[in-house]
C-alpha positions in Angstrom: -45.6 -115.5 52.1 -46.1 -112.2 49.8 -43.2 -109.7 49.4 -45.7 -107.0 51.2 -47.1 -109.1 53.9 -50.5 -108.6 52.7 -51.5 -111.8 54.0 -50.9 -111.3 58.0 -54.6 -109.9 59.3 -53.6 -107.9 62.4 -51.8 -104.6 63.0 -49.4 -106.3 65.2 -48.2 -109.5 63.1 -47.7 -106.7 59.7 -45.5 -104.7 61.7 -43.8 -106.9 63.2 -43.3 -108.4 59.3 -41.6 -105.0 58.3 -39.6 -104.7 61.3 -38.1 -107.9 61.2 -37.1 -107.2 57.4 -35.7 -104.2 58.4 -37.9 -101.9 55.9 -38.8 -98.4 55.7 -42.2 -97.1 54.9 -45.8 -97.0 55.7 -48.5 -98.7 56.9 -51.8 -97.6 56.1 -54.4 -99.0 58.1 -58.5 -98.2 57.9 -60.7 -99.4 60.6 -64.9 -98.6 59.4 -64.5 -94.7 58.6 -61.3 -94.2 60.5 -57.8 -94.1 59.0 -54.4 -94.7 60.5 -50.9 -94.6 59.5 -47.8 -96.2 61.3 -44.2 -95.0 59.6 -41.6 -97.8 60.4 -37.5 -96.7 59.3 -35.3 -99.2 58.6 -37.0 -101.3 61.0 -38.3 -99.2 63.9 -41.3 -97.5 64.4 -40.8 -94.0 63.9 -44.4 -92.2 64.0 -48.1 -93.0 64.2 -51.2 -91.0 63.9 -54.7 -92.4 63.9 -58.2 -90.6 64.5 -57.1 -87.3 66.2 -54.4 -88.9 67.5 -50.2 -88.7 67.0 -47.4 -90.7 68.6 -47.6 -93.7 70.9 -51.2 -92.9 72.0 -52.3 -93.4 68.4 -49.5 -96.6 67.6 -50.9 -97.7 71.0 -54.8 -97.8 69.2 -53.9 -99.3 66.1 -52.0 -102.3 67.7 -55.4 -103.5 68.6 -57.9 -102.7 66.0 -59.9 -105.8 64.7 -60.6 -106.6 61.3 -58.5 -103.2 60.1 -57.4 -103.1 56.1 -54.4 -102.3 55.5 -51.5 -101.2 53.0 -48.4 -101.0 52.9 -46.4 -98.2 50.8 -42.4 -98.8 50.0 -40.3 -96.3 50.9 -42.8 -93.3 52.5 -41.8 -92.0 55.2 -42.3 -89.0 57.3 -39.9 -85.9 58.9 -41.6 -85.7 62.1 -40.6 -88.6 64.2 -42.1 -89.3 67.9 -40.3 -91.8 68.8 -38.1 -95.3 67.8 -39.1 -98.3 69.3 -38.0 -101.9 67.6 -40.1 -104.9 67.2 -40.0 -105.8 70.8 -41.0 -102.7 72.5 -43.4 -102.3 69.8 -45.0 -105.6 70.1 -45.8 -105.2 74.1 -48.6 -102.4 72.9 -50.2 -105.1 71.5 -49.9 -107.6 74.7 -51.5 -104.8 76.8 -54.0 -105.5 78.8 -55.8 -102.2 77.5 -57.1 -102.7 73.9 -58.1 -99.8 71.2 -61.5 -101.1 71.4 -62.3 -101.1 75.0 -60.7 -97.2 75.1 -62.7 -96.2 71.8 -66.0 -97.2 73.8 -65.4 -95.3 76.8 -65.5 -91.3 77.7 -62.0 -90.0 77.9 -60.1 -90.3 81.1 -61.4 -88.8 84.1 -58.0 -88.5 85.2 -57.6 -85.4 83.3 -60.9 -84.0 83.9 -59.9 -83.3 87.5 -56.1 -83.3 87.6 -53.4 -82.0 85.5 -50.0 -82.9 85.4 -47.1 -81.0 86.7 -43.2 -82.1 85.9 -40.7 -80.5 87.9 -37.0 -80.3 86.6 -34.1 -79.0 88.9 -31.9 -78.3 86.8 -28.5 -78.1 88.0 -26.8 -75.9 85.6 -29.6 -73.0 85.3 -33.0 -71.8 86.4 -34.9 -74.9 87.6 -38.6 -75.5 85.4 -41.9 -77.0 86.0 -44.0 -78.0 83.2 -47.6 -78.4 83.2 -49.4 -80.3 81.1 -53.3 -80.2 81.5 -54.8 -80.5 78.0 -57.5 -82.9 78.6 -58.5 -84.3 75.4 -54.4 -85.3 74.8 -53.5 -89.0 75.8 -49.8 -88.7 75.1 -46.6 -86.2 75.7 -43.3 -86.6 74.4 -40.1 -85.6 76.6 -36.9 -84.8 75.0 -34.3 -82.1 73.8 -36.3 -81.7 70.4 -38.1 -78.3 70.5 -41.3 -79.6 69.3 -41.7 -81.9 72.4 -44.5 -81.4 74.4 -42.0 -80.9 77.3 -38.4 -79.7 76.2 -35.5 -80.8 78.8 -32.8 -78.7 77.5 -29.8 -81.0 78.7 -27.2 -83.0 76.3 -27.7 -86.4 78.4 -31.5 -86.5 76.6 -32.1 -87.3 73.7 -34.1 -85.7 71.1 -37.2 -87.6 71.8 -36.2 -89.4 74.8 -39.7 -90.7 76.3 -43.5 -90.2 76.7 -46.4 -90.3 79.3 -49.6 -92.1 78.2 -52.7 -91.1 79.9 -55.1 -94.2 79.7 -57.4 -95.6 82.2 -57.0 -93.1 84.9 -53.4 -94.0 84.8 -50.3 -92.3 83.8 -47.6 -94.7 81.4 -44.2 -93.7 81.1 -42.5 -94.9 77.9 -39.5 -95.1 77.0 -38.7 -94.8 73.5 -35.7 -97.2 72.7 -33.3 -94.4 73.6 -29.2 -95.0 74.5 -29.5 -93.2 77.9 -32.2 -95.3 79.5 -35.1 -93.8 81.4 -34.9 -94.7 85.2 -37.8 -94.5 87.9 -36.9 -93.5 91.4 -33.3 -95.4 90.1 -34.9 -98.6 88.2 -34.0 -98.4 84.6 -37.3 -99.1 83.2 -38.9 -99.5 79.7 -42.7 -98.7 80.4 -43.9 -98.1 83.6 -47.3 -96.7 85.7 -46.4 -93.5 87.5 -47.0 -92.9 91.1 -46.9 -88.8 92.3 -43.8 -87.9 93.9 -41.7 -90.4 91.3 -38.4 -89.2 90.2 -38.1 -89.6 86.5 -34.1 -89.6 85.2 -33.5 -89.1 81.6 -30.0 -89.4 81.2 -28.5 -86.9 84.2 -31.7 -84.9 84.1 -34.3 -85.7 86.9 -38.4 -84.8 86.8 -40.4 -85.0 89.9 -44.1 -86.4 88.6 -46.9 -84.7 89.9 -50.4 -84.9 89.8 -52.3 -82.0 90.9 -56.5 -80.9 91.3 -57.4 -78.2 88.9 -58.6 -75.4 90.3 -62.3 -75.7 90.0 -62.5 -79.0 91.7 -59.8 -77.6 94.3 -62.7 -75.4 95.0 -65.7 -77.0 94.8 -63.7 -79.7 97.6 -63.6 -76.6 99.8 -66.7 -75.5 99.3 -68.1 -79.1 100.2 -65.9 -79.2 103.2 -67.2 -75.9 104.1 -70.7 -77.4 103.5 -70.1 -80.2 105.6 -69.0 -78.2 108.6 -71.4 -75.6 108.8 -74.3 -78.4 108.9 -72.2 -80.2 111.7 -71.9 -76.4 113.5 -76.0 -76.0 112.9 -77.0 -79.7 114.2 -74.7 -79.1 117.5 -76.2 -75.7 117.7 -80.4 -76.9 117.6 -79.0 -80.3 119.8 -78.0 -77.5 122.4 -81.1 -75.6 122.4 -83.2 -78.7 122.6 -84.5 -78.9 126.3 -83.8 -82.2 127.8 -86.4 -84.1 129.1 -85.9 -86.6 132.1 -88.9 -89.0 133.3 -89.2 -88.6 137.2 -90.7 -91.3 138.7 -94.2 -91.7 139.9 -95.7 -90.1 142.8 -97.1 -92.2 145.5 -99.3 -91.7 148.9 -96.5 -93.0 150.7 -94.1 -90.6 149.3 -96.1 -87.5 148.0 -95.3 -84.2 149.9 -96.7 -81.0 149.9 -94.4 -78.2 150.2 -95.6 -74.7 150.0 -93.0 -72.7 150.7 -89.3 -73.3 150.3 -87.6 -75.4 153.2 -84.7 -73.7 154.9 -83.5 -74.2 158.4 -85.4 -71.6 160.1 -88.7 -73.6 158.7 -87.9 -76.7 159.2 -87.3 -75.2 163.0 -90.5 -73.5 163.1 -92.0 -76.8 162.1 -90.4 -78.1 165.3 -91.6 -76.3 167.5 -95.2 -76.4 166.0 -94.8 -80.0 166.3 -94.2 -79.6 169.6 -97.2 -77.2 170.5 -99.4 -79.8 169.0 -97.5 -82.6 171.1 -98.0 -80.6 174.5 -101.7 -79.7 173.6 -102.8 -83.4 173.0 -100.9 -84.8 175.8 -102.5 -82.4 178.6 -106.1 -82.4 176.7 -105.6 -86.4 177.2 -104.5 -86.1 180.8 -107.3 -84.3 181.7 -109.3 -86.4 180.3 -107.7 -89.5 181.8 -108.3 -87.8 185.3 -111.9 -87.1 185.1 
């Protein structure tokens, strides 16, 4: 094998190569007209941009590229470091079931079209914070005590650039990057993890609630649908009440057809009586007659 490595074909197996030797410098990587860089220092990754991307989010990209060229330059590194990860942490970008080239096909996440994400730290020792990050073209944020983090946790438990959150997939990642104080979820030490809302995040003895919230235009237009959908149920129950109802009698026969011309009460159903009576009388003294002569 070359001093350089120059014969390993993937992202994955040359970095690996450097980080094994323990070497400092970088890795420059092209894929058609896009270029990429990974810094590795004395045998951790330190820093990676690629396309208009910086940090894990881009290291994350480049694990995966096919048929990239690369080349490696001895001794360059960089100042601004996002994070320090060895070999092993490194390599389980490149075992992730999400690949550069499926992402680099697809729109970005519609998790950030409609949400943003809100970090709340109470902070025991001052004025409690919540951070919200809703840039929606960005796929990563640092955390850390570094002032150039994304989100700055101003406690002496984390570390300068203690961990990140990669957006992919509709799905928020929590990394940690290879830090002495751990990074625990809801009290499981944990490496990389998928984020739930309502998770407590503990970096060192600092704690951030993760939340995911609506933006305010889709807040709205849910209202306004809800509104929507109630007034049309209000209308429909309004015309079903003025509908008349319409019940089928049953047919009218000889046998039980009556005529009725005036309203029956008692008093006519009495004088009906008694004219049935009348009648009665008549015809029975019309026949008697009769019957005698």
């Amino acid at each position: 094998m070359s001093s350089d490595g120059s014969e390993l074909k993937s992202v994955a197996e040359r970095v690996a190569y450097y980080c094994n030797k323990s070497s400092s410098g970088c890795l420059h990587i092209k894929v058609g007209i896009r270029k990429g860089v990974i810094y590795i220092q004395k045998g951790r990754v330190a820093d990676a941009e690629y396309s208009d991307k910086r940090g894990i989010s881009a290291l994350y990209d480049l694990m995966t590229v096919q048929e990239p060229v690369m080349n490696w330059m001895s001794g360059q590194t960089t100042s601004q470091i996002t994070m320090d990860l060895d070999m092993g942490r490194t390599q389980k970008l490149a075992e992730n079931p999400h690949t550069a080239a499926s992402s680099a096909a697809k729109e970005p996440s519609g998790l950030m079209e409609q949400h943003y994400i809100q970090l709340d730290w109470d902070n025991p020792g001052g004025q409690s914070a919540s951070f919200r990050l809703d840039k929606k073209g960005q796929a990563s944020y640092v955390i850390g005590r570094a002032p150039d983090c994304q989100v700055v946790v101003d406690d002496a438990s984390v570390e300068s650039i203690h961990c990140t959150l990669l957006v992919q997939d509709d799905i928020v990642e929590l990394w940690d990057l290879g830090t002495d104080n751990k990074t625990s979820i809801n009290g499981l030490v944990v490496a990389q993890a998928v984020l739930n809302p309502g998770d407590r995040i503990r970096l060192g003895s600092a704690e951030l609630i993760f939340q995911l919230k609506l933006r305010r235009g889709v807040q709205s237009a849910f209202a306004q649908s809800a509104q929507t959908t109630q007034a049309v149920g209000r209308s429909t129950a309004r015309e079903v009440a003025k509908t008349p109802v319409k019940i089928p009698l049953p047919p009218l026969s000889e046998a039980n057809t009556v005529s009725l011309k005036a309203p029956i009460t008692y008093h006519s159903l009495q004088q009906k009586k008694q004219k049935d009576e009348a009648a009665q009388g008549l015809f029975s003294r019309f026949f008697e007659k009769k019957r005698k002569s």
